[in-house]
C-alpha positions in Angstrom: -45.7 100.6 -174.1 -44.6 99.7 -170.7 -47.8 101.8 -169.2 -48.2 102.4 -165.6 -49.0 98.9 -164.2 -45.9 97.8 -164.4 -42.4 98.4 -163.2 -38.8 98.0 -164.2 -37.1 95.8 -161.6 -34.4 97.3 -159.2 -31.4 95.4 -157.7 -30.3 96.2 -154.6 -26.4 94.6 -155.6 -26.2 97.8 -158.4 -26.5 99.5 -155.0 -24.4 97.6 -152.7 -21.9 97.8 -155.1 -21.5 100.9 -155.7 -21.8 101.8 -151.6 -18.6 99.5 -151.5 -16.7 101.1 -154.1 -17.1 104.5 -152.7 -16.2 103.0 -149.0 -12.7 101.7 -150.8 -12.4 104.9 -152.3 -12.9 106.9 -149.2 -10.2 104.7 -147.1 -7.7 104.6 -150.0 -8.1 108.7 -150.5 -7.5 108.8 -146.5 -4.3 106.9 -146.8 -2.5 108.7 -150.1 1.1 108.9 -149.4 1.3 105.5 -147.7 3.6 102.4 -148.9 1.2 99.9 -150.3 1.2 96.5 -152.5 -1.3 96.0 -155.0 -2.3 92.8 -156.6 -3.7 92.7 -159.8 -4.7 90.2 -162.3 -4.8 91.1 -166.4 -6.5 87.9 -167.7 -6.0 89.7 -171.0 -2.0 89.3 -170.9 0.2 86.2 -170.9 3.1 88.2 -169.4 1.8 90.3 -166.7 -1.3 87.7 -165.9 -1.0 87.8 -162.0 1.3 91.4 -161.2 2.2 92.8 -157.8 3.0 96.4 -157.7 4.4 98.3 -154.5 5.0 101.5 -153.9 3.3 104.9 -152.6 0.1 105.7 -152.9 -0.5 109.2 -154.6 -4.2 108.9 -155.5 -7.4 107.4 -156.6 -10.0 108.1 -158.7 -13.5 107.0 -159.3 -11.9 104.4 -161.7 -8.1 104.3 -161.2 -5.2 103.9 -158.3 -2.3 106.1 -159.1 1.1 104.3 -157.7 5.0 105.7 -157.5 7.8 103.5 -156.9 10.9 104.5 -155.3 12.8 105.1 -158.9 9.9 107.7 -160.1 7.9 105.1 -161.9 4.6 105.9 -162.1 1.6 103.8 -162.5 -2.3 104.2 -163.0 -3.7 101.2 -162.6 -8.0 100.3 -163.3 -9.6 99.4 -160.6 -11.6 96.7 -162.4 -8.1 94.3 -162.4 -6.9 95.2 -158.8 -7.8 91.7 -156.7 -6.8 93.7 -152.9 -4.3 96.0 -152.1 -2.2 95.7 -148.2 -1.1 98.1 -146.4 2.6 97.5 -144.5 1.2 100.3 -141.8 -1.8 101.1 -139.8 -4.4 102.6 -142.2 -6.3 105.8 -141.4 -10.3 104.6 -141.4 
């Protein structure tokens, strides 16, 4: 129906964002086994609305940090509710 005369829009921000997310990625993955606070926000929860979590960074994943405290606590935590994460070191870019 579409035919050929016309063309779906493309935005650029799909791309951008995506670039930026991988960037993230790369420098978090260069930096496993580092101490690091994370700052996350679950709008969804009255108790744990605004959460700080610190401890070592084991991994990331296209969607999820993984983080281990001190007392073998483990966490994954979604990217989509992590506001910035700090580093308490010099980071590997």
């Amino acid at each position: 129906m579409n035919g050929s005369f016309y063309q779906n829009p493309t935005f650029q921000s799909d791309t951008m964002n995506t670039r930026l997310e991988e960037s993230s990625n790369n420098i978090l993955d260069l930096n496993k086994g580092k101490k690091i606070k994370v700052y996350t926000s679950f709008p969804f929860s009255n108790d744990y609305k605004d959460k700080l979590f610190e401890g070592m960074l084991e991994g990331i994943k296209e969607d999820s940090l993984i983080l281990s405290e001190s007392n073998d606590t483990w966490y994954i935590i979604p990217l989509q509710f992590i506001n910035y994460i700090t580093f308490n070191e010099k980071i590997s870019i």
